[in-house]
VEXNURO-287693 format. One record per residue: residue in three letters; x, y, z of N, C-alpha, C, O in turn. Coordinates in steps of 0.2 Angstrom, whole numbers, plus 2048, in hexadecimal, padded with zeros to 3 digits. Each point is the difference from the previous one (the first is absolute). Last residue first. Example, Ala and Ser with C-alpha at 12.3 -4.5 7.8 and 13.67 -1.06 7.14 Angstrom:
// VEXNURO-287693
PT   r n.px n.py n.pz ca.px ca.py ca.pz c.px c.py c.pz o.px o.py o.pz
PT ser  840  7F5  823   804   806   801  7FC  805  803  803  806  801
PT ala  7FF  7DE  7FF   7FC   806   800  804  806  800  805  7FF  803
***
This chain:
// VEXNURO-287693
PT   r n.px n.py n.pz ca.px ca.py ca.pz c.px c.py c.pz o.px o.py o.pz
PT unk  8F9  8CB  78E   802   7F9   7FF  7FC  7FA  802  801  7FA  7FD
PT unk  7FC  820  7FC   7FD   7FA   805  804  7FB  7FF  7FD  7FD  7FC
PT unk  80D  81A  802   7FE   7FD   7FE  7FD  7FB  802  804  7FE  805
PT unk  7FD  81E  7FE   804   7F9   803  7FD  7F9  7FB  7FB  802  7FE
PT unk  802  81B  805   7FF   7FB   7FE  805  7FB  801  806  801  7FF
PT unk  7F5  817  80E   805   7FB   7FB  7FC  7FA  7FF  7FD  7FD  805
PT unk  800  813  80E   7FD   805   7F9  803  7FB  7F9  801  802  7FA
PT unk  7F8  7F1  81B   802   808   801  800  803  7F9  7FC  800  7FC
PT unk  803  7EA  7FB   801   800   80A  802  806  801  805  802  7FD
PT unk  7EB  7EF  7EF   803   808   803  804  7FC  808  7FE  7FB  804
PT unk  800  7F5  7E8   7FB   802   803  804  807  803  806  801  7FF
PT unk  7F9  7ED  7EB   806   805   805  7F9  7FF  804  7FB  7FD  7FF
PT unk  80C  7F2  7EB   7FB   802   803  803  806  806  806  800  801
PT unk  806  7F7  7ED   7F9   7FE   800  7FC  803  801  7FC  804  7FD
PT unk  820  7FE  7FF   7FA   801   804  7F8  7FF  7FE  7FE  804  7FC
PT unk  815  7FE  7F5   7FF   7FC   803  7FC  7FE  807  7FE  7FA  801
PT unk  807  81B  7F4   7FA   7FA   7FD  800  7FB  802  7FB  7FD  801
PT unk  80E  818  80D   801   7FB   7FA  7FA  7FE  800  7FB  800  803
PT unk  802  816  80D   802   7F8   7FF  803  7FD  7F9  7FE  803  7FB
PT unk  7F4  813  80C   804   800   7FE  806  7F8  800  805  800  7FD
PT unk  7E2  807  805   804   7FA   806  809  802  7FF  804  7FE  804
PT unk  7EC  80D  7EC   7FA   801   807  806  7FC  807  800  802  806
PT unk  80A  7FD  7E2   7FB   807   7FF  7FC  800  809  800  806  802
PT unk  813  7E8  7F6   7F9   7FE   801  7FF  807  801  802  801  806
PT unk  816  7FC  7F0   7FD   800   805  7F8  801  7FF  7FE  802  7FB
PT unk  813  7F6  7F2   7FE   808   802  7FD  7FC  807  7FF  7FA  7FF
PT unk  817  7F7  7F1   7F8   801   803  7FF  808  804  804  804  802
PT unk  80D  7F9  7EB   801   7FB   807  7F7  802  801  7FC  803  7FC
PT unk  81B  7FF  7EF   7F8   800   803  800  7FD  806  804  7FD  803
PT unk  811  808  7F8   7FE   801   7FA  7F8  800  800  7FE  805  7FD
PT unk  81B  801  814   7F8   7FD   800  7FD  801  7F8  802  806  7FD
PT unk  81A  7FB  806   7F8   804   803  7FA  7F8  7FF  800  7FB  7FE
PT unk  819  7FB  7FF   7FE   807   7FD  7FA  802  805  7FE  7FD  805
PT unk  816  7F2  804   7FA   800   7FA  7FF  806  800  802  804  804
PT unk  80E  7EB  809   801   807   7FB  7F9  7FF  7FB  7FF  7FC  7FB
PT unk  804  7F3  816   7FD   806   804  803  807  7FD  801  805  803
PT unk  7FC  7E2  7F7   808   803   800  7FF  805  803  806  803  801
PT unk  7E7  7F5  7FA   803   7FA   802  807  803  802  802  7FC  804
PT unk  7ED  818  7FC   800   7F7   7FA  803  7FE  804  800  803  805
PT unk  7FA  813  801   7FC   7FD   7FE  801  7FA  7FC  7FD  7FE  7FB
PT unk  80F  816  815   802   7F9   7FF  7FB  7F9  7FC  800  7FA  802
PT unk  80A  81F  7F2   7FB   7FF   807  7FF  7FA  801  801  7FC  7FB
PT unk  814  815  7FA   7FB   7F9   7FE  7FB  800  807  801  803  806
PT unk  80F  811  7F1   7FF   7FF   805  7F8  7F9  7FF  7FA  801  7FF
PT unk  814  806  7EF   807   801   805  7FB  800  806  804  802  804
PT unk  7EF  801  7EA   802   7F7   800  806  7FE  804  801  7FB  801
PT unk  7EB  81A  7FE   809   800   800  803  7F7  802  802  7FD  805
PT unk  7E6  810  7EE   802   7FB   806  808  7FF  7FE  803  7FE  7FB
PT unk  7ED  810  7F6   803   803   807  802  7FB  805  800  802  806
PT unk  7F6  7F5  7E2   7FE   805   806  800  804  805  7FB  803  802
PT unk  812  7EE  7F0   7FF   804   7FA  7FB  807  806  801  806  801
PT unk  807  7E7  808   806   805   802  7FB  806  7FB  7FF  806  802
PT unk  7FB  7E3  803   7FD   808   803  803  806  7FE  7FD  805  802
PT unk  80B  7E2  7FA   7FA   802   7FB  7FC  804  804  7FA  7FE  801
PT unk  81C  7FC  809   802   803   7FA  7F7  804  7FC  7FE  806  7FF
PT unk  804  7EB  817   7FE   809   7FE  803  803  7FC  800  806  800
PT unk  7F3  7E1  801   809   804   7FF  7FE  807  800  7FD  803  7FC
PT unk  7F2  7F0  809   805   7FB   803  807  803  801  804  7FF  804
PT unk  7E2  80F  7FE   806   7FE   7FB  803  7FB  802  7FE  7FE  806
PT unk  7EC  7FE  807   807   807   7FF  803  7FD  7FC  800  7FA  7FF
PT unk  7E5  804  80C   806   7FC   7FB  804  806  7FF  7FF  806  7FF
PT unk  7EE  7F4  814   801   805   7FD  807  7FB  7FC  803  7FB  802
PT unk  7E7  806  811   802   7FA   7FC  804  805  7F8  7FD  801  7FB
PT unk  7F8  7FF  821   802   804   7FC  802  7FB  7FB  801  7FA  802
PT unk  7FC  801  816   7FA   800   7FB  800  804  7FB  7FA  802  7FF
PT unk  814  7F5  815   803   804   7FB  7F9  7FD  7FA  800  7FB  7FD
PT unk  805  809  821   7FB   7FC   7FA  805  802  7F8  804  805  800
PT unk  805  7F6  81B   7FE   805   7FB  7FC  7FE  7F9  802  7FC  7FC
PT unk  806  7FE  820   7FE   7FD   7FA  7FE  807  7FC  7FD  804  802
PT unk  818  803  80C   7F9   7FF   803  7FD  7FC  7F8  803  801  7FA
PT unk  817  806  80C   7FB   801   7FC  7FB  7FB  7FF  800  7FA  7FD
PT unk  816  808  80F   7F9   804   805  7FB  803  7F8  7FE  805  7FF
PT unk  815  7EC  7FB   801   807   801  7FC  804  803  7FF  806  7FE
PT unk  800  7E2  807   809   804   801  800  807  7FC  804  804  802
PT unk  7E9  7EF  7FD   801   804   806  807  803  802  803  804  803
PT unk  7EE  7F9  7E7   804   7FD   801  803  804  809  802  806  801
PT unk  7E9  7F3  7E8   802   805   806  807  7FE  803  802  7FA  7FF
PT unk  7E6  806  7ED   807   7FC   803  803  806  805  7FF  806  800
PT unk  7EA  7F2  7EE   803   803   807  807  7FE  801  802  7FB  7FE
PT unk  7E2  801  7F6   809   801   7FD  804  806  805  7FF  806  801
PT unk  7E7  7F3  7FF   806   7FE   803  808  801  800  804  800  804
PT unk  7E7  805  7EE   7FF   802   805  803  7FD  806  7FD  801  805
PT unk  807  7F5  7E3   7FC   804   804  7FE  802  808  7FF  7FC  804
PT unk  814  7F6  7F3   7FF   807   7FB  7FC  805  805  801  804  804
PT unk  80E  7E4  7FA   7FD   804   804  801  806  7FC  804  804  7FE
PT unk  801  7EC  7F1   803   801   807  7F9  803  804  7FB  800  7FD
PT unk  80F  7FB  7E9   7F9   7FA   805  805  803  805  806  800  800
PT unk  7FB  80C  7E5   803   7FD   808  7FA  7FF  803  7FA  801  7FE
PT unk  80D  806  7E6   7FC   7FE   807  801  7FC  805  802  7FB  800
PT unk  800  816  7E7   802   7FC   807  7FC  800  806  7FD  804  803
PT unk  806  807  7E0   7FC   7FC   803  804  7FE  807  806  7FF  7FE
PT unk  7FD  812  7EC   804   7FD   806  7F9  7FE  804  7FB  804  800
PT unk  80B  80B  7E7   7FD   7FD   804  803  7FB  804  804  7FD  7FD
PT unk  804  810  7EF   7FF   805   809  7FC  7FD  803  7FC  804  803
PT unk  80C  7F0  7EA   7FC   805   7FE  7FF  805  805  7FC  805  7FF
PT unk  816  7EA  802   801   805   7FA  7F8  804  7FF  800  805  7FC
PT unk  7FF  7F5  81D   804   7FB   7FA  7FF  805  7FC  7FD  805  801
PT unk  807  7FE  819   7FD   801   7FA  803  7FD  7F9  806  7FE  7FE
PT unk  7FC  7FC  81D   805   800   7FC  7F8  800  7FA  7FB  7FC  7FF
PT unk  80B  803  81D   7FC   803   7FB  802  801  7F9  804  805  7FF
PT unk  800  7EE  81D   803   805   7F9  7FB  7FF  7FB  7FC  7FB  7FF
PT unk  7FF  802  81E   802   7FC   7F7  802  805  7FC  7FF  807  800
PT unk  7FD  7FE  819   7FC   7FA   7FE  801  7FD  7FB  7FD  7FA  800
PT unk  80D  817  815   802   7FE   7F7  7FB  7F8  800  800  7FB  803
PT unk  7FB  81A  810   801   7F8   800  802  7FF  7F7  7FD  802  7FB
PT unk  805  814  818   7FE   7FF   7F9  802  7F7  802  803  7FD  804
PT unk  7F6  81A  80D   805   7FA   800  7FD  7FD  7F7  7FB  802  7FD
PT unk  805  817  803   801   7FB   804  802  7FA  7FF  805  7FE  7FC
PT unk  7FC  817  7F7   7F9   7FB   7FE  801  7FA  807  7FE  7FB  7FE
PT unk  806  821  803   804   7FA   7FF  7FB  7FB  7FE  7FA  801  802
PT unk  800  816  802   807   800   800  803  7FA  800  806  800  801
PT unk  7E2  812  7F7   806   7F9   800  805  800  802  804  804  7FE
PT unk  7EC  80F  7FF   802   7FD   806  804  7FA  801  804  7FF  805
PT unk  7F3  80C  7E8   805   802   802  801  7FB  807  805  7FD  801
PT unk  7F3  7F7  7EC   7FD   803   805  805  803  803  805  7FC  802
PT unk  7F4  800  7E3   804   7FF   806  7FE  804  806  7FD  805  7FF
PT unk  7F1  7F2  7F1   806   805   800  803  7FD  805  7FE  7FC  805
PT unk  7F0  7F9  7F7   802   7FE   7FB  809  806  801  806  7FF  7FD
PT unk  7E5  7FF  80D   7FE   801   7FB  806  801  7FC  800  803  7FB
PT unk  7FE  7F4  81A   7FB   7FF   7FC  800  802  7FA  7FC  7FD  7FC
PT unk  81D  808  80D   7F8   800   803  7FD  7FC  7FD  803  7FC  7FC
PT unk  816  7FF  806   7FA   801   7FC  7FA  802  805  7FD  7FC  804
PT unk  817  7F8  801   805   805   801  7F8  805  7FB  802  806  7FF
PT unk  7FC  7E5  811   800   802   7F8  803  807  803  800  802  806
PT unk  805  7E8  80E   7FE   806   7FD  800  802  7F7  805  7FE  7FD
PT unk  801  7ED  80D   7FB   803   808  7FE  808  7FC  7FA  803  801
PT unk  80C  7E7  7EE   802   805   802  7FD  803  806  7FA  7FF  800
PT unk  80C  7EC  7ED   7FA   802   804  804  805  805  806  7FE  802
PT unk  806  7FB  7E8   7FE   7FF   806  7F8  803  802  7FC  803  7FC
PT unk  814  7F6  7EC   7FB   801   802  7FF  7FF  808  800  7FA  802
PT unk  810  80D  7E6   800   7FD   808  7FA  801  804  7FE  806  802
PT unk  80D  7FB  7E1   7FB   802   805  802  7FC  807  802  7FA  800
PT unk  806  80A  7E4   7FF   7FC   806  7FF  806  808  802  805  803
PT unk  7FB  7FB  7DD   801   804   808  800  7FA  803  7FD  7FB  7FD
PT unk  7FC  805  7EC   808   7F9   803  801  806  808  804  7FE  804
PT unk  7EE  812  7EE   7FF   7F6   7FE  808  7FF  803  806  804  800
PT unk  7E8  811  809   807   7FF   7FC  802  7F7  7FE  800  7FC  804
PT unk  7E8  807  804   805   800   802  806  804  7FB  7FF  800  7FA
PT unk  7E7  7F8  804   804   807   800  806  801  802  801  806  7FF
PT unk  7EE  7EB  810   802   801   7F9  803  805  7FD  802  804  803
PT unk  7F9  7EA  813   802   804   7FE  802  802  7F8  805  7FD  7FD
PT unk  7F3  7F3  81A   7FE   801   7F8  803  807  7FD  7FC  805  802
PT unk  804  7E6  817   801   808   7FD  801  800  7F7  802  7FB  7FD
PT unk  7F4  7F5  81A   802   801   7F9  801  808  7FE  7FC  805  801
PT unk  803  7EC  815   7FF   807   7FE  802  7FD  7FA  805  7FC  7FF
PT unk  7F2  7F5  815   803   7FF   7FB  7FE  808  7FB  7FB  802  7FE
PT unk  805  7F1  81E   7FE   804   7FA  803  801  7FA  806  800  801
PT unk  7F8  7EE  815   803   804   7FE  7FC  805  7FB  7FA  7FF  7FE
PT unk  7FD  7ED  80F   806   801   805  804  807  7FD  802  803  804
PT unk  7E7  7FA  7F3   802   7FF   806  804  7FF  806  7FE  800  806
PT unk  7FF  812  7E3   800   7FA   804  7FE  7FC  805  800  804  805
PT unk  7FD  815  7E8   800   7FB   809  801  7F8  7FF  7FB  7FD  7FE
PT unk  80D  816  7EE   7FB   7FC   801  801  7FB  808  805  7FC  802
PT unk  801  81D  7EC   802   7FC   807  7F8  7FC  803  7FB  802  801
PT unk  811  80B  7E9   7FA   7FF   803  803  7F9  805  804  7FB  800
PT unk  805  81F  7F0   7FF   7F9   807  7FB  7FD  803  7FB  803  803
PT unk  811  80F  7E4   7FA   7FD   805  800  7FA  806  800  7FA  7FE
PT unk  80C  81E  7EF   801   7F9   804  7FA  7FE  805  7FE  804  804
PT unk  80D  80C  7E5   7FB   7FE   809  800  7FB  801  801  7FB  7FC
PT unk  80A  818  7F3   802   7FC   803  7F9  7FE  806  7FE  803  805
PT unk  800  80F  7E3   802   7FF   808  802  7F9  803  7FB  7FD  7FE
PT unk  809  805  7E6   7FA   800   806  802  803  808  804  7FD  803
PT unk  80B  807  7E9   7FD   7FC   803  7FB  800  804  801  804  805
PT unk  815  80A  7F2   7FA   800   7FC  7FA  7FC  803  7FB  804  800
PT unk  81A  7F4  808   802   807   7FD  7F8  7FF  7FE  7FD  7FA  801
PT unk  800  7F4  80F   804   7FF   7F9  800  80A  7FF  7FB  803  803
PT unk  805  7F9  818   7FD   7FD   7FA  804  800  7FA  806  802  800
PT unk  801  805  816   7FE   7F8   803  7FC  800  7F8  801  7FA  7FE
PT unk  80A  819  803   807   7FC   800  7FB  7FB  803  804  7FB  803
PT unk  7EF  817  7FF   804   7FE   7F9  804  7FB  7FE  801  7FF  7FA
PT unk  7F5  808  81D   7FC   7FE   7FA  802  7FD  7F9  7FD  7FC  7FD
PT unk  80C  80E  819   803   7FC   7FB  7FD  7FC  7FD  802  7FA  7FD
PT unk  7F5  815  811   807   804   7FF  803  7F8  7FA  804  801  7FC
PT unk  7E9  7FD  80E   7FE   807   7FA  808  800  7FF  802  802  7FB
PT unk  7F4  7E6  80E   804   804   801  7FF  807  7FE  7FB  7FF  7FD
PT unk  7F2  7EF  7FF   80A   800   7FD  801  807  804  7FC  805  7FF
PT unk  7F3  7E8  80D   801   806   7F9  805  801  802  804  7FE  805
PT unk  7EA  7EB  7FC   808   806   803  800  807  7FB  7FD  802  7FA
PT unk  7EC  7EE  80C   804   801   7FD  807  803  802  801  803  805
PT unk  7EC  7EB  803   803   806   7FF  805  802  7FB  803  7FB  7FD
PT unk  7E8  7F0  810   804   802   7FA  804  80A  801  7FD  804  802
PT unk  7FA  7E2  80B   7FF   809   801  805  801  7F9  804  7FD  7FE
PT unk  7ED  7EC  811   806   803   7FA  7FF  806  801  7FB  803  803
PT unk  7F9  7F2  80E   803   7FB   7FD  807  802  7FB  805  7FE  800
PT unk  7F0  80F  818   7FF   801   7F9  804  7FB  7FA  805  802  7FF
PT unk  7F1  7F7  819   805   803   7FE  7FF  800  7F7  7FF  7FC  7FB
PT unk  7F1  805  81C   7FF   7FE   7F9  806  802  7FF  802  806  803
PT unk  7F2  7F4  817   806   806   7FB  802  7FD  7FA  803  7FB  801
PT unk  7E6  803  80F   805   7FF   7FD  805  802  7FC  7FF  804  7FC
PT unk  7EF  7FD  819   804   802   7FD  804  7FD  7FC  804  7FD  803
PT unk  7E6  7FB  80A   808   801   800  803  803  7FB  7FF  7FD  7FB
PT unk  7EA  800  805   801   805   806  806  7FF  800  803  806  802
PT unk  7F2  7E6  7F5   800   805   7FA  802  809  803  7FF  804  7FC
PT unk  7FE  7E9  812   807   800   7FC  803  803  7FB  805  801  7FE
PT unk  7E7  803  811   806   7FE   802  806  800  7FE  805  804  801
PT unk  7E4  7F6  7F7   804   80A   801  805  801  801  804  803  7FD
PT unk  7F6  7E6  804   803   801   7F8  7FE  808  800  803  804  7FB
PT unk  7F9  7F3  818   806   7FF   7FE  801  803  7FC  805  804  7FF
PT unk  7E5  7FF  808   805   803   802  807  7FE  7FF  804  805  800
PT unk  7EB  7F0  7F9   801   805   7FC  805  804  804  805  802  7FD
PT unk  7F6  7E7  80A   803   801   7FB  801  809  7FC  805  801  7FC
PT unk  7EE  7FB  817   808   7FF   803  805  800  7F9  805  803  7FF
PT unk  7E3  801  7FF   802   806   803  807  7FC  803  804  804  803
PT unk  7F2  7EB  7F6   7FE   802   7F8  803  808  804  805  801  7FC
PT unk  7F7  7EF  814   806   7FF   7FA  801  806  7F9  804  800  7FC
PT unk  7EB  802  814   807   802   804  803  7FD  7FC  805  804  7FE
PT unk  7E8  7F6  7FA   7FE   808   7FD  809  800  806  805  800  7FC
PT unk  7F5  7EA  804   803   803   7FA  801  808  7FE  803  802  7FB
PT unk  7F6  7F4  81A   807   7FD   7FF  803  803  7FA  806  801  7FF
PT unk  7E1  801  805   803   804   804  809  7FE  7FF  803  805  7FF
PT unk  7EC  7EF  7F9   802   806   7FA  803  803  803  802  805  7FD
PT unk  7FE  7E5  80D   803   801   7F9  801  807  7FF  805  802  7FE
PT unk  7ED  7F8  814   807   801   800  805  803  7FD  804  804  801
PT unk  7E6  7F7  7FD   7FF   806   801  806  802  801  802  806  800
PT unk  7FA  7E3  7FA   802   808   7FA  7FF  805  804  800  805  7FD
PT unk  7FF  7E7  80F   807   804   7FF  800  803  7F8  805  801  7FC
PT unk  7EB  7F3  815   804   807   803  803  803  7FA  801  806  7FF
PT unk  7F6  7E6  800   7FA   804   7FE  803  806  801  7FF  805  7FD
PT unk  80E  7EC  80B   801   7FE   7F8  7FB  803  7FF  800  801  7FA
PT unk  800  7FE  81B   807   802   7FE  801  800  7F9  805  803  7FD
PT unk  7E8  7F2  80D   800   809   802  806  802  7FC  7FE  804  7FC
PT unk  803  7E6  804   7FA   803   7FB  801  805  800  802  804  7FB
PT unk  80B  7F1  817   802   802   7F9  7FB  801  7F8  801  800  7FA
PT unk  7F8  7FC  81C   802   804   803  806  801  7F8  802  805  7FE
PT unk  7EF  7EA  804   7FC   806   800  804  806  800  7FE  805  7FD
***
């Protein structure tokens, strides 16, 4: 008798257990959809620009303007930049780093303010073919990451999200005002010429490209890593 009752009992059970299930279930799936997700930008594409002061000596006499374009693709253990550049002066060779500082506003002029391009990482040479075209591509740590540091010189982690290519030989600046009797240490031999294209600063974050994403701290932008 006493398990009848108990079995006539239990839809009233039922729909009460299911309407609590049915508000237990909703509320997770708020829940989860209520966490914040942080979306990383997968690829980013940019361009370099050429130098003004040595515009001339980066392209063919007569020739189109020189440009060049980066696209930087996220990985999961690393990233992968391809660099594409056209318009070259033909058979030039090039030194490509990532850099802490552009010597270039957004818009492209120099910036009085400039005083050094910082800590600099060499990531690959750059070599235009008989038509002034040069393709390359590196697998490293790129995005919103890219950092080095060294305590023996009390130089704190530092980002280099800049991304810039120099003469190799400062003979091919000289036509431009660059004193080949004073080389910069941008190749393998640390006698190379000027900067020839490099990346502009983010307009609103003032930051690199290769930065993604920023947030403010007091009146400066910083990077999310």
């Amino acid at each position: 008798m006493l398990k009848q009752l108990s079995v006539l009992a239990a839809p009233a059970d039922l729909a009460n257990m299911t309407k609590s299930l049915t508000i237990a279930v909703t509320t997770v799936i708020l829940g989860v959809a209520a966490i914040p997700v942080s979306a990383q930008v997968p690829e980013i594409t940019f361009n370099l620009v050429a130098q003004p002061k040595f515009s001339a000596c980066l392209g063919a006499p007569g020739g189109p303007e020189p440009t060049a374009q980066v696209i930087v693709q996220r990985g999961e253990l690393n990233d992968v930049l391809i660099l594409r550049a056209q318009h070259l002066r033909p058979n030039l060779a090039f030194d490509l780093f990532t850099i802490q500082n552009t010597n270039l506003l957004p818009s492209g002029a120099a910036d009085p303010a400039f005083t050094n391009f910082g800590l600099a990482w060499y990531q690959t040479d750059v070599q235009a073919d008989s038509s002034g075209n040069a393709e390359v591509t590196i697998k490293t740590i790129l995005l919103d990451q890219i950092f080095g540091f060294d305590p023996a010189a009390a130089l704190a982690p530092t980002h280099t999200f800049h991304v810039g290519f120099w003469f190799n030989k400062p003979e091919d600046a000289a036509a431009c005002g660059f004193d080949p009797t004073k080389p910069t240490p941008f190749n393998g031999e640390q006698h190379a010429g000027p900067n020839a294209m490099i990346s502009v600063p983010n307009p609103a974050t003032n930051l690199g490209p290769l930065c993604t994403g920023s947030r403010k701290v007091g009146s400066t932008f910083v990077c999310s890593e």
